[in-house]
SERO-4910 file (N, C-alpha, C, O; in steps of 0.05 Angstrom, whole numbers):
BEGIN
 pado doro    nc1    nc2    nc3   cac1   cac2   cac3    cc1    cc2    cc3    oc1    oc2    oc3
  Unk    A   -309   -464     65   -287   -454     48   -291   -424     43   -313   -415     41
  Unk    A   -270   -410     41   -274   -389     35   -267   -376      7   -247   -383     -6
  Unk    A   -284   -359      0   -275   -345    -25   -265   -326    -25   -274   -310     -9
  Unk    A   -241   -317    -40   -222   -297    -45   -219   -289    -77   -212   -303    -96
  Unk    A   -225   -266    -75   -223   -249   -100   -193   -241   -105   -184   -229    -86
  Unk    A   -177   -244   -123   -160   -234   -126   -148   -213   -150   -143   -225   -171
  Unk    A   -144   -191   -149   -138   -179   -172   -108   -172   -169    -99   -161   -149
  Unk    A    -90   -181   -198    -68   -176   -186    -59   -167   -219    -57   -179   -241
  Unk    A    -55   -134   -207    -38   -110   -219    -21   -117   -237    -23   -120   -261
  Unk    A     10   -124   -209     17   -129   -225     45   -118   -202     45   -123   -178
  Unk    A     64   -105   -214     84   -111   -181    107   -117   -177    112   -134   -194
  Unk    A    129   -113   -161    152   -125   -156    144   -154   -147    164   -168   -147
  Unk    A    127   -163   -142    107   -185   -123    113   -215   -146    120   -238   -143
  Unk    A    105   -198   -169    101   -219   -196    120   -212   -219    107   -210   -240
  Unk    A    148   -206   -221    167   -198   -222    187   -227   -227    189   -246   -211
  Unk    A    203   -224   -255    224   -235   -253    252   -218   -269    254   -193   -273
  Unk    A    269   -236   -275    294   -219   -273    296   -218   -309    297   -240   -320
  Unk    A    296   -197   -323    304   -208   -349    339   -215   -353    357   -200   -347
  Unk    A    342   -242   -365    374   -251   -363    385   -225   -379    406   -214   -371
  Unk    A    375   -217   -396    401   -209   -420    395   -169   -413    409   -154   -428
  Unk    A    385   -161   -403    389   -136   -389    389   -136   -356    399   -117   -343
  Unk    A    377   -157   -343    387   -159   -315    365   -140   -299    363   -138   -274
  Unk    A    350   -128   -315    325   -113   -295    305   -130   -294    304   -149   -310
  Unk    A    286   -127   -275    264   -135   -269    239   -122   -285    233    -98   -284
  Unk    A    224   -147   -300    196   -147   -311    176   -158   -307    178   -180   -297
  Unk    A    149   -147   -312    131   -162   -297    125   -190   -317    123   -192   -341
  Unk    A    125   -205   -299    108   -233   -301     78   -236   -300     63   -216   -303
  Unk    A     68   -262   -294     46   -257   -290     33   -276   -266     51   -291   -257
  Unk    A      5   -281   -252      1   -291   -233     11   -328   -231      2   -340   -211
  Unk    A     26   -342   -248     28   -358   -252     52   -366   -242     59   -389   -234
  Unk    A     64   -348   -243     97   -342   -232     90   -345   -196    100   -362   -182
  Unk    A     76   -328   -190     69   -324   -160     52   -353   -147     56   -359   -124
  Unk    A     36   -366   -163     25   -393   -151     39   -412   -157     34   -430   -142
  Unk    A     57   -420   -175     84   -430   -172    101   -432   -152    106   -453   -141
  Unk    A    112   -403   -144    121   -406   -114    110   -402   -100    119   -382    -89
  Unk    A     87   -411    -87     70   -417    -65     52   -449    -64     28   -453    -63
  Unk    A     71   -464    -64     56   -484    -62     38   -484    -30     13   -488    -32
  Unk    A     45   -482    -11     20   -474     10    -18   -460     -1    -39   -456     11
  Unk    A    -10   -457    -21    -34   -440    -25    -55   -463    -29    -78   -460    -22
  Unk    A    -44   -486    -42    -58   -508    -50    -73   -528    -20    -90   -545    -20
  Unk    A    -58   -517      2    -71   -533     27    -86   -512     39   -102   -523     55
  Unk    A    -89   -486     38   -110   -469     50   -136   -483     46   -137   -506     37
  Unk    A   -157   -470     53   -180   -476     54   -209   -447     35   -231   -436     36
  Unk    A   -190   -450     26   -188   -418     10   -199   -428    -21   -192   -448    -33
  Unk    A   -219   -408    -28   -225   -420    -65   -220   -389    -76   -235   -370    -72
  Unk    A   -191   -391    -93   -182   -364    -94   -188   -363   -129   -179   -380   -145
  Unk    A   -202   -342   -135   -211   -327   -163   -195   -306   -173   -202   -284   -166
  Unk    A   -169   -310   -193   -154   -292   -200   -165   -273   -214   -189   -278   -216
  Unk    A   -158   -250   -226   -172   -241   -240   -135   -213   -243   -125   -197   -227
  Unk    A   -126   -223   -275    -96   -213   -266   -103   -187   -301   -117   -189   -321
  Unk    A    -90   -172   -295    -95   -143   -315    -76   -148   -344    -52   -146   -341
  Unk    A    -83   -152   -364    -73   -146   -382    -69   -125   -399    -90   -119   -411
  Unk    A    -41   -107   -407    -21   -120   -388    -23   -112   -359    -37    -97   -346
  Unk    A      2   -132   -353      0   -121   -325     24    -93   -324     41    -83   -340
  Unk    A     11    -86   -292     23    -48   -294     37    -47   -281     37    -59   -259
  Unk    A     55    -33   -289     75    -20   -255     65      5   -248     58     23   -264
  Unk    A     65      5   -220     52     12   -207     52     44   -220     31     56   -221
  Unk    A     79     58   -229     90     82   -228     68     92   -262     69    112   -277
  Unk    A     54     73   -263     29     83   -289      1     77   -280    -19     73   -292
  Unk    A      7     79   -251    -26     75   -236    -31     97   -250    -14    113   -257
  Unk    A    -61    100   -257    -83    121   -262   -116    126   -256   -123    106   -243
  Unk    A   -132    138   -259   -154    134   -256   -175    116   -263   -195    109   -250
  Unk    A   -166    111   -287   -182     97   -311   -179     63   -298   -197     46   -299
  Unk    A   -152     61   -286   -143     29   -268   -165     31   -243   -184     17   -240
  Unk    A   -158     52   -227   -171     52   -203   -211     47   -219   -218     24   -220
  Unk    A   -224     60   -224   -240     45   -234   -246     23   -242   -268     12   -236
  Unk    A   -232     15   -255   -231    -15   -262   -226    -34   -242   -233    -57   -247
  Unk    A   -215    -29   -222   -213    -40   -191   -228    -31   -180   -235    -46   -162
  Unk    A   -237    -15   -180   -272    -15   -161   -289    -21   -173   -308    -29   -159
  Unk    A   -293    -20   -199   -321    -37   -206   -317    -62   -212   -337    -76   -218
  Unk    A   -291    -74   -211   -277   -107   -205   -291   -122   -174   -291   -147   -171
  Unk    A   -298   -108   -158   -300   -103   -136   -322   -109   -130   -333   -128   -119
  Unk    A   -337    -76   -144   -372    -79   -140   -381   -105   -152   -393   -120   -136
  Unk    A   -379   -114   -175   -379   -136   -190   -382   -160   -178   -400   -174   -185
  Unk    A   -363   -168   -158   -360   -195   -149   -364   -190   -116   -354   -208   -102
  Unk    A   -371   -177   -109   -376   -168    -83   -402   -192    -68   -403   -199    -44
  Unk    A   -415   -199    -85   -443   -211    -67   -424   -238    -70   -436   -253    -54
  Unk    A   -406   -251    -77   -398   -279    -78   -364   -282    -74   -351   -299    -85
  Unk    A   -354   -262    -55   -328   -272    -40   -331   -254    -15   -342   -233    -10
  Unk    A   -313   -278      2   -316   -259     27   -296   -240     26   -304   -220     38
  Unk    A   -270   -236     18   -256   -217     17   -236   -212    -12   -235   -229    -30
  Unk    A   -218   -183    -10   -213   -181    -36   -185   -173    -24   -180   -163     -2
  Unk    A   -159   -187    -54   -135   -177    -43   -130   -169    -66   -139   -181    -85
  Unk    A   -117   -151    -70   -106   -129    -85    -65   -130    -86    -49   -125    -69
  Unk    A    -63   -138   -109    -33   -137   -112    -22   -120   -135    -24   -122   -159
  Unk    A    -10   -102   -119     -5    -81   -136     30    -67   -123     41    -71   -101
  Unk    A     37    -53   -145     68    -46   -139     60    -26   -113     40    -15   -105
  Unk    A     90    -28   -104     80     -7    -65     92     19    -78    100     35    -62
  Unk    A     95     25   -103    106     55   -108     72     75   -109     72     94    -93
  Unk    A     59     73   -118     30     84   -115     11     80    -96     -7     95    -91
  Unk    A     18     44    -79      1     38    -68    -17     53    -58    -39     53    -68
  Unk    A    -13     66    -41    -21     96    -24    -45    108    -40    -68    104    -33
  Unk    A    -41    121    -57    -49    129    -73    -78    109    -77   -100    115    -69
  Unk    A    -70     86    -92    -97     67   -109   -117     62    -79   -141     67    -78
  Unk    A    -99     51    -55   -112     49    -28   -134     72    -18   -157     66    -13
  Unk    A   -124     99    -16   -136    119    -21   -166    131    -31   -185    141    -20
  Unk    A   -158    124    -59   -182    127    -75   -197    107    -62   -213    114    -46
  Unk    A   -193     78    -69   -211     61    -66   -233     68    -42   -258     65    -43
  Unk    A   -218     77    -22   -234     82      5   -256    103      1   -277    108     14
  Unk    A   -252    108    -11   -265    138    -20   -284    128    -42   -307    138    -40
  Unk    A   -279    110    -62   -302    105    -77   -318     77    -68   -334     65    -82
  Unk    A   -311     71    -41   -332     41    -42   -338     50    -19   -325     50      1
  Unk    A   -364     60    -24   -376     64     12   -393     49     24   -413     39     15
  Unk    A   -384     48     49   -410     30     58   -392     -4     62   -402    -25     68
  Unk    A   -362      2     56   -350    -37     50   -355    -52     81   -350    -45    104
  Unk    A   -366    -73     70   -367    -85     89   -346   -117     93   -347   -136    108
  Unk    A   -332   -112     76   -321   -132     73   -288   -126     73   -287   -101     73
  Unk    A   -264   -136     74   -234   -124     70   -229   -127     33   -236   -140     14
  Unk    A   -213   -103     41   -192    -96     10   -173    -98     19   -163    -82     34
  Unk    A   -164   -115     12   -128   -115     19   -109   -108      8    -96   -129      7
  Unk    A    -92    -88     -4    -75    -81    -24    -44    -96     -8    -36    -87     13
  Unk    A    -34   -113    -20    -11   -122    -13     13   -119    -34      9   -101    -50
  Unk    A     38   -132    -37     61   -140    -56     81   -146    -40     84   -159    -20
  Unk    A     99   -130    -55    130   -149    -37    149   -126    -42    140   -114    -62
  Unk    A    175   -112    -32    203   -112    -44    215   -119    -60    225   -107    -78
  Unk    A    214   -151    -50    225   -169    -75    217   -187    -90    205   -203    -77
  Unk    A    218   -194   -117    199   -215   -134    191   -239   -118    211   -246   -106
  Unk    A    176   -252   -114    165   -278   -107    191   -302   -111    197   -317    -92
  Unk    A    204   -302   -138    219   -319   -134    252   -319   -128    268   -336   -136
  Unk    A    260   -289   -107    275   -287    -98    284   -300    -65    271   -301    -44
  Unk    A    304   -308    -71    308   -329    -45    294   -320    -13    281   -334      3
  Unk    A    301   -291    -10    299   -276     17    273   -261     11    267   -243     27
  Unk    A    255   -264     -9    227   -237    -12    222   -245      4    232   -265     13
  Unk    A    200   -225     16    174   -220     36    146   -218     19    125   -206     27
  Unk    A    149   -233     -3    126   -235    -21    109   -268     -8     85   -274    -10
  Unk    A    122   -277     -1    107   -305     11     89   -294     33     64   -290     32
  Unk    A    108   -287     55     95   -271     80     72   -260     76     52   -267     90
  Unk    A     71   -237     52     58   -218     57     31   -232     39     14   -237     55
  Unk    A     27   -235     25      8   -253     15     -1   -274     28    -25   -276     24
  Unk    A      8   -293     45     -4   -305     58    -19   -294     79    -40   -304     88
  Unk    A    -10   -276     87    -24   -255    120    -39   -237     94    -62   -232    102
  Unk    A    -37   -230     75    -60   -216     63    -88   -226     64   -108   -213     70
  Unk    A    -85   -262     51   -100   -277     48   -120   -281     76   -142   -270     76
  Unk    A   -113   -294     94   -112   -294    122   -137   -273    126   -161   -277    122
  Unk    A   -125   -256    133   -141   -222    140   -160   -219    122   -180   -207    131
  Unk    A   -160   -226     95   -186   -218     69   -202   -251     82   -225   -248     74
  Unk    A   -202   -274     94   -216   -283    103   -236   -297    126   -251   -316    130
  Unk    A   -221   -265    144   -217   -271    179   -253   -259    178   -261   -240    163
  Unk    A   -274   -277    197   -290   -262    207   -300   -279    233   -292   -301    241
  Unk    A   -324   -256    246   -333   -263    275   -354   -269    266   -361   -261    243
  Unk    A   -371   -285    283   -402   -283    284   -412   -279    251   -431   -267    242
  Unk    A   -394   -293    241   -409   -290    209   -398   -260    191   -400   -257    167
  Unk    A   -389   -247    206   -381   -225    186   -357   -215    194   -346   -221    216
  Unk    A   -345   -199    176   -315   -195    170   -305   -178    181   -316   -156    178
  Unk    A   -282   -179    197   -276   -170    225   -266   -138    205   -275   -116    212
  Unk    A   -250   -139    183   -240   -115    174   -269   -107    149   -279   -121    130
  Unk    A   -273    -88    156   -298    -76    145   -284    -48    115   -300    -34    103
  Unk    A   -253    -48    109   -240    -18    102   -224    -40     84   -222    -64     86
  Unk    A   -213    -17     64   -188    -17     61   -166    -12     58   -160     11     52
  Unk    A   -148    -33     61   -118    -38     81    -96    -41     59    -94    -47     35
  Unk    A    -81    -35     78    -49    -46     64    -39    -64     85    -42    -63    109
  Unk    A    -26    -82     68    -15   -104     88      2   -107     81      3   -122     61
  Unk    A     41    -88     98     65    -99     91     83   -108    112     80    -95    133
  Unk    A    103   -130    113    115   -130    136    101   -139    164    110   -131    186
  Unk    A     74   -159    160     73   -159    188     59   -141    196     61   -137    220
  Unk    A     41   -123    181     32    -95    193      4    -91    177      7    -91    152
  Unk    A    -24    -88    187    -41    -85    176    -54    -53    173    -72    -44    187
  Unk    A    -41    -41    152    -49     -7    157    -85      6    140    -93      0    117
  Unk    A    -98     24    158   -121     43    146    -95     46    113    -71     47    110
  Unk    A   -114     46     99   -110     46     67   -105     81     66    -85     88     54
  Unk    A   -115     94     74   -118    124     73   -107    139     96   -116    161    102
  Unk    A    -84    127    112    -75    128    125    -48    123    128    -35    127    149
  Unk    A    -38    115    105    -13    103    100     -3    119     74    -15    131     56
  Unk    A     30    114     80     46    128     53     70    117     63     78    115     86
  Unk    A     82    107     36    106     89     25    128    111     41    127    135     36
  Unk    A    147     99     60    169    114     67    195    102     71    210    109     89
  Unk    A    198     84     53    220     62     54    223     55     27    201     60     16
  Unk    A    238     47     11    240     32    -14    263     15    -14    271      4    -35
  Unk    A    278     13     15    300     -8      6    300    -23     36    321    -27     49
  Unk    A    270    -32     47    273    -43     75    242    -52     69    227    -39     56
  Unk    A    236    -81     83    216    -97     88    194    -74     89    180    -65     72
  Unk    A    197    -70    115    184    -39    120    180    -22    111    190     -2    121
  Unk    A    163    -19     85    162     -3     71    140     20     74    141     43     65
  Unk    A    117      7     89    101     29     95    103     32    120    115     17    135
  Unk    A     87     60    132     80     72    159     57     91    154     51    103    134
  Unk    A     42     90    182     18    109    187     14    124    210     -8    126    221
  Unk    A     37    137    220     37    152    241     23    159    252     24    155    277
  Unk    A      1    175    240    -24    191    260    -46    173    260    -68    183    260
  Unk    A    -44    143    260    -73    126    261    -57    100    264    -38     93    251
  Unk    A    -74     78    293    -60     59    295    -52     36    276    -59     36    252
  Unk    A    -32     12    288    -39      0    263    -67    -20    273    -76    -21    296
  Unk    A    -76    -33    247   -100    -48    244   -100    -75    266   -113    -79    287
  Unk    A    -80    -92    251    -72   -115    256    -43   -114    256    -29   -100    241
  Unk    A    -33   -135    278      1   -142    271      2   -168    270    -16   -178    283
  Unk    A     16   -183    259     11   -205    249     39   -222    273     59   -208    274
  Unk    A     40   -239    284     56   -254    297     57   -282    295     60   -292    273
  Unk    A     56   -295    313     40   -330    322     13   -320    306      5   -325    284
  Unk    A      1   -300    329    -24   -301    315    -28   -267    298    -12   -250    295
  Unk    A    -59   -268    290    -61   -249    289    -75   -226    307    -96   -234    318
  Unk    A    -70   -206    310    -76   -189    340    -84   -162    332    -71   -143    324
  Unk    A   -113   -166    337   -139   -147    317   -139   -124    340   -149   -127    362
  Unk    A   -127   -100    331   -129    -67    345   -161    -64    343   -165    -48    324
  Unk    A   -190    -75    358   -210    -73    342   -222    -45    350   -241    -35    338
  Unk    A   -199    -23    385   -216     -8    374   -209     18    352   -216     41    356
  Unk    A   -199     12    336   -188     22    308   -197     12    285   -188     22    265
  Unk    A   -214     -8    281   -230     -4    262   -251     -1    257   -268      2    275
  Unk    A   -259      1    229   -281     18    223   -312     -5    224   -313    -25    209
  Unk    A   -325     -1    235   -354    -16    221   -369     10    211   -372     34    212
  Unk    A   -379    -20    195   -392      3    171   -421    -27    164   -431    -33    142
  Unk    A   -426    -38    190   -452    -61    195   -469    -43    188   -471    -19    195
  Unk    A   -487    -59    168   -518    -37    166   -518    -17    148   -539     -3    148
  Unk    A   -501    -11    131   -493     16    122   -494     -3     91   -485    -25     85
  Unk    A   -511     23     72   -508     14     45   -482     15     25   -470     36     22
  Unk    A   -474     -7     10   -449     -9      4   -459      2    -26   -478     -7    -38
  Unk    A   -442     27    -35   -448     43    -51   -416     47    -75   -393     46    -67
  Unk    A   -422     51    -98   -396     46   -118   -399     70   -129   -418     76   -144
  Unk    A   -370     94   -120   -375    112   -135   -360    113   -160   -346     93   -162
  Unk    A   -358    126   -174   -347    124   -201   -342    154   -221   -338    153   -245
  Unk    A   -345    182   -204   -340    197   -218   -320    203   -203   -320    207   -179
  Unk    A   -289    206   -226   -271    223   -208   -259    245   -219   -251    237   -241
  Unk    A   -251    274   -216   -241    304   -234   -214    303   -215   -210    309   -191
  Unk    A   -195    290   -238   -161    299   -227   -160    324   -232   -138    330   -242
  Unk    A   -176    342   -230   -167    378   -230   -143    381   -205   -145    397   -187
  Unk    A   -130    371   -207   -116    378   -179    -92    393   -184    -84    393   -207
  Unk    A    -80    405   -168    -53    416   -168    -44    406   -144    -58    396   -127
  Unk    A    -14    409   -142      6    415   -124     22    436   -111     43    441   -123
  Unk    A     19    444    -99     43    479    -86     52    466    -65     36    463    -47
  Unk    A     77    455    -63     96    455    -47    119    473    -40    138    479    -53
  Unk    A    110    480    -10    129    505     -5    152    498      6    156    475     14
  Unk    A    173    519      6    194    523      6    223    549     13    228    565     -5
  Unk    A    228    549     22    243    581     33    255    593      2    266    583    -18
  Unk    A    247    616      7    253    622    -29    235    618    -46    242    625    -69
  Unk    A    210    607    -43    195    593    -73    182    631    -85    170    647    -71
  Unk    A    190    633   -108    194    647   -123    160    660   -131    149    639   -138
  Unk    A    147    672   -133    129    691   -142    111    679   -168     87    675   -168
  Unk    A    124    677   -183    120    668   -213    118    639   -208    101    628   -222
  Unk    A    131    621   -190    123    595   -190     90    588   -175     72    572   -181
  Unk    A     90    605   -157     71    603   -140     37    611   -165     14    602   -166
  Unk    A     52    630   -177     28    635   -188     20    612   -211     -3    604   -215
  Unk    A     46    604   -224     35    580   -246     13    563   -235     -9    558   -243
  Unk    A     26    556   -213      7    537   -195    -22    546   -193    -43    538   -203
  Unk    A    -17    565   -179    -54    584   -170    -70    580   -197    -93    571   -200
  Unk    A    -53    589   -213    -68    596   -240    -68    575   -263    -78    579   -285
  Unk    A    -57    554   -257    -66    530   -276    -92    517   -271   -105    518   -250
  Unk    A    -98    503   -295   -124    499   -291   -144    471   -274   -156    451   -282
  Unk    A   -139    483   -250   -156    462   -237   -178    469   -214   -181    493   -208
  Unk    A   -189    455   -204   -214    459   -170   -199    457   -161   -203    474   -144
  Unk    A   -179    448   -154   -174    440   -131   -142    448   -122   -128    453   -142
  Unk    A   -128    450   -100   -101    454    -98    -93    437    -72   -106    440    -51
  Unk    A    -77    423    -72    -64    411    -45    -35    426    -34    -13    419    -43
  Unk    A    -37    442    -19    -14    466     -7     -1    441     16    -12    426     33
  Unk    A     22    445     10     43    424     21     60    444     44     81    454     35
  Unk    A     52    451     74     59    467     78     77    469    107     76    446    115
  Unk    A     93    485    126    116    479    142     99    468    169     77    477    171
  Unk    A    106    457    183    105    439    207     72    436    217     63    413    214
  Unk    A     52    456    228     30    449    236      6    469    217    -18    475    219
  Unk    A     27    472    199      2    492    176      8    515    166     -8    530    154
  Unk    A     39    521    172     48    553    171     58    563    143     68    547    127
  Unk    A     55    583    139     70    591    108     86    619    117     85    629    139
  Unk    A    103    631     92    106    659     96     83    676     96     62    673     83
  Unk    A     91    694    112     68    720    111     69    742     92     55    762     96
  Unk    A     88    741     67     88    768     50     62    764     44     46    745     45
  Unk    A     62    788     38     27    801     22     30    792     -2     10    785    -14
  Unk    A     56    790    -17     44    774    -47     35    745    -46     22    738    -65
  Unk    A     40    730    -28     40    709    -24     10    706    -19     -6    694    -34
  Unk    A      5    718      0    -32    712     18    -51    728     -4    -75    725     -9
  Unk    A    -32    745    -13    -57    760    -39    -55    739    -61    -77    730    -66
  Unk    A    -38    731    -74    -44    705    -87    -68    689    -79    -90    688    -89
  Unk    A    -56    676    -60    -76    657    -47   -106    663    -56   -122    654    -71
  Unk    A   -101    689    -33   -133    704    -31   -145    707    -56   -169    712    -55
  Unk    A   -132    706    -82   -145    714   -110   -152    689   -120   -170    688   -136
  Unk    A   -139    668   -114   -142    645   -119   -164    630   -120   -175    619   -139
  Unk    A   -171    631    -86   -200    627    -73   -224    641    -85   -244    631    -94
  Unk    A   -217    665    -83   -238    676   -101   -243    674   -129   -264    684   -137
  Unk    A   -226    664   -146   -240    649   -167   -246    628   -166   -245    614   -186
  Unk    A   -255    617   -139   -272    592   -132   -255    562   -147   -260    546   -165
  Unk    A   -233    567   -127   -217    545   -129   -208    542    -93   -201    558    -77
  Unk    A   -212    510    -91   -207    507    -62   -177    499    -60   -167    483    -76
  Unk    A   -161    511    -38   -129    501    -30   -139    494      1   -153    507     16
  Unk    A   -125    463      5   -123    451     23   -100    451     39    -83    443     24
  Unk    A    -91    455     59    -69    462     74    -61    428     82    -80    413     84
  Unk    A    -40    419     85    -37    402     97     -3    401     96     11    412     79
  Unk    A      7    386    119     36    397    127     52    368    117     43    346    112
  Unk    A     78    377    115     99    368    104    114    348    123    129    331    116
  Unk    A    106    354    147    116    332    169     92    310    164     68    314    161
  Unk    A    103    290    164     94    262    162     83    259    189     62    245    185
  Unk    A     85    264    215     74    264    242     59    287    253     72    308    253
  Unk    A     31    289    264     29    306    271      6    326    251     12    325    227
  Unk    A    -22    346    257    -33    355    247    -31    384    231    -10    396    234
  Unk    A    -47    393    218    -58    428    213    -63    440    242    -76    432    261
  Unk    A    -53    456    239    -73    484    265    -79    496    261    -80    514    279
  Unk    A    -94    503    230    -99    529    232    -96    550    252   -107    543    273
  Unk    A    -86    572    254    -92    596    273    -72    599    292    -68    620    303
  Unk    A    -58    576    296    -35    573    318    -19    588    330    -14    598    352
  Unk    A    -11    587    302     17    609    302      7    634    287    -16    633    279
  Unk    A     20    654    281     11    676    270     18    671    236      7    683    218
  Unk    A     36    653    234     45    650    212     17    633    190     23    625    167
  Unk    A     -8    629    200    -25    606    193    -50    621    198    -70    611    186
  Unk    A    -55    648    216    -68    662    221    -89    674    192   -114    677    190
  Unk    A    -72    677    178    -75    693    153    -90    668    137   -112    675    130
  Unk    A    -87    655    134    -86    623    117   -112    623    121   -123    630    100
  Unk    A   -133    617    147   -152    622    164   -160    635    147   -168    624    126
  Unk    A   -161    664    152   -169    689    152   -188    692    121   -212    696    116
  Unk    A   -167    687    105   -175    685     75   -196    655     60   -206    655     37
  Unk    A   -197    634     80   -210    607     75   -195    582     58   -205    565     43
  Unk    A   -160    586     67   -152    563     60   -166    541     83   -175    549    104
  Unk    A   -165    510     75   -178    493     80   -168    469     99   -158    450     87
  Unk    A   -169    466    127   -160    453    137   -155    424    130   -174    409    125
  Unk    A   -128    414    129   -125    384    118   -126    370    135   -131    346    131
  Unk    A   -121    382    163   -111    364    196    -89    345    190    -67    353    182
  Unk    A    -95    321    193    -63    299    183    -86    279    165    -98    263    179
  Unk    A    -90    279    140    -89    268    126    -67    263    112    -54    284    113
  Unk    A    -56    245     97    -34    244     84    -36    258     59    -55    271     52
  Unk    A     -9    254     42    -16    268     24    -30    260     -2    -36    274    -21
  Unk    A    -33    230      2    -33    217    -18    -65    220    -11    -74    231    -30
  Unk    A    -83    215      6   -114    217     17   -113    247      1   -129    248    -18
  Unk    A    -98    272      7   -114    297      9   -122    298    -25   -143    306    -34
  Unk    A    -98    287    -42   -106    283    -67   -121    262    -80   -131    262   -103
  Unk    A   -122    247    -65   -149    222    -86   -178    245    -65   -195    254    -79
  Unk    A   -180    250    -43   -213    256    -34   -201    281    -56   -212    280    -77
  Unk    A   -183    298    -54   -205    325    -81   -218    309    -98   -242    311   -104
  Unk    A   -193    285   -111   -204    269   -141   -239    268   -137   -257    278   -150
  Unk    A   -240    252   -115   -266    240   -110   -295    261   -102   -318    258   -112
  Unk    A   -288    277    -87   -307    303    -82   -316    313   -102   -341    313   -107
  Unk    A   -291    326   -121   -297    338   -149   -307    323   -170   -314    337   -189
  Unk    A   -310    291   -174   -324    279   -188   -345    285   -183   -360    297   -199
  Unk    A   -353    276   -151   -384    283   -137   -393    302   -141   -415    300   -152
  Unk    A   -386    326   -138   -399    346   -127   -391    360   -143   -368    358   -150
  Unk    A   -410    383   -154   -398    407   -178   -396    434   -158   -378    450   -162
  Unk    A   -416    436   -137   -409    457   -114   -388    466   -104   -391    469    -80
  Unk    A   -361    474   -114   -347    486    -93   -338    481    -67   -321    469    -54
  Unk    A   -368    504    -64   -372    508    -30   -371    475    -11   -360    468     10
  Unk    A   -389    461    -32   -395    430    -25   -373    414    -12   -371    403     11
  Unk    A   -351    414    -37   -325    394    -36   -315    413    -18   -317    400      3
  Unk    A   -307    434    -12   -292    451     15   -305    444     40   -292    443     61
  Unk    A   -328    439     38   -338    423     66   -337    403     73   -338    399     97
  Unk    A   -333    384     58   -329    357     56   -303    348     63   -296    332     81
  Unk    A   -289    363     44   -257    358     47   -240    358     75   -220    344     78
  Unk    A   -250    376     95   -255    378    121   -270    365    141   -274    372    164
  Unk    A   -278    343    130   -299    326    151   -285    288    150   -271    280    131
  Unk    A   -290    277    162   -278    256    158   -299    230    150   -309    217    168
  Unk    A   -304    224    125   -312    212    114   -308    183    109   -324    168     98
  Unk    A   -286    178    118   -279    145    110   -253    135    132   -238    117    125
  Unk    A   -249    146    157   -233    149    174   -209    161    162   -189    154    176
  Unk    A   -200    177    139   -177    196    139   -160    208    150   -135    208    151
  Unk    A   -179    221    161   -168    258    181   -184    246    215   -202    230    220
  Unk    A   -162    266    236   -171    269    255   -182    299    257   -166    315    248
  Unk    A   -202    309    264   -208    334    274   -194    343    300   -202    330    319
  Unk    A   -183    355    303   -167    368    330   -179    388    337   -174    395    360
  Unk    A   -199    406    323   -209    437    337   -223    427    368   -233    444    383
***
């Protein structure tokens, strides 16, 4: 038999309709094993473990994501895998971190939910929970074929830190362009194995400091002087630069002298581009030349939702600077591809 950990958020997944305003509120896991009578013929000994209250997703925070990783570290020596149900508006995001704070997993995280409530006629909340389940208890030769973790929507098994929500009104709600998918789920299931990660042998380690010092600068034709600087100059380590096609920005001198003042009060900006497909180049173009020049920080194609949970996670770790700017550039948990 197998053991399954379950922690469940909370979600469109476990979701019913309130009659007398007509929106949707969360329920709780009782609603969801209700409509699944199949769950009762698996071979599965599943351990709920459901959040009170439960969250929508759009109040994920740090203080949760901890509490789901040391939910984790906690019960880790006595299930073979863990599924995670949580709303797909953050998912990305909680998937993210997690990767970043459980090192060493040797076992699957599965972050799943649905579109539609569980007890809507047409959801994809049956589906996707059952192939969640499935995958959190698939192994070879004694150990567990998915070693990371995953999102599992639609039939599609995605790298957790590799994925970002690009749909909100289709099955299909996630995609991971620059990294294959994991698993696709059909008749059977059909393991991409050489795309995933082992992490056999390797100490499974729980981190737990995280510094949201982060900012945002997302560019734009026109973005104004005074906006740019609020950004530079609010108070954080870290900056995630949201920037045009393979890494490029404008070249005014107020712009790169910003920057450049920026850095030098030992704050790191991470470059990473606005196209959903496709990497950083530093140096490419002339327009990115400058970027280089001054020690903005290569993002390559991490997403955007990775470039901001690894600052979270670096900057917990590491009080160095210099440290997290090296780091942030290296690929640590399969994130980023290096292209140089």
């Amino acid at each position: 038999m197998n053991n399954i950990f379950i922690i469940y958020t909370g979600g469109t997944i476990g979701m019913v309709q309130d009659p007398e305003t007509g929106t949707f509120v969360p329920f709780d896991f009782e609603l969801i094993a209700n409509n699944l009578p199949d769950l009762s013929r698996l071979n599965y000994k599943l351990t709920v473990h459901s959040f009170t209250p439960i969250i929508d997703s759009s109040n994920m925070n740090p203080s949760i994501w901890l509490e789901m990783a040391q939910l984790i570290k906690d019960n880790y020596d006595s299930y073979d895998g863990f599924v995670i149900l949580h709303g797909s508006d953050t998912m990305a995001f909680s998937a993210s971190i997690l990767s970043f704070m459980l090192e060493g997993l040797q076992k699957p995280v599965v972050f799943s939910g649905s579109q539609l409530p569980i007890g809507e006629i047409r959801t994809d909340a049956r589906e996707n929970l059952m192939t969640a389940l499935e995958i959190a208890s698939a192994k070879r030769e004694g150990r567990s074929i998915i070693q990371e973790v995953c999102i599992l929507f639609d039939n599609k098994l995605f790298r957790g830190n590799r994925s970002f929500k690009y749909n909100s009104a289709k099955f299909e709600a996630f995609r991971s362009p620059n990294y294959p998918v994991l698993v696709e789920a059909g008749i059977h299931l059909k393991y991409n194995d050489d795309a995933l990660l082992d992490n056999s042998n390797k100490e499974f380690i729980l981190h737990t400091e995280l510094d949201n010092r982060v900012a945002v600068l997302k560019l734009f034709p026109g973005i104004s002087k005074i906006t740019v600087e609020a950004i530079l100059n609010s108070d954080v380590r870290g900056i995630v630069m949201e920037t045009f096609g393979s890494g490029n920005t404008m070249t005014d001198a107020w712009f790169l002298n910003l920057l450049e003042g920026c850095i030098q009060q030992g704050k790191n900006i991470v470059d990473i581009s606005q196209c959903k497909v496709g990497s950083v180049e530093l140096g490419r173009y002339e327009t990115s030349q400058g970027l280089k020049a001054i020690g903005v920080l290569n993002g390559y194609d991490m997403t955007f939702e990775a470039a901001v949970t690894k600052l979270m996670y670096l900057q917990g770790e590491l009080d160095d600077q210099q440290e997290v700017a090296y780091w942030m550039q290296q690929d640590i948990r399969g994130e980023l591809t290096i292209n140089d």
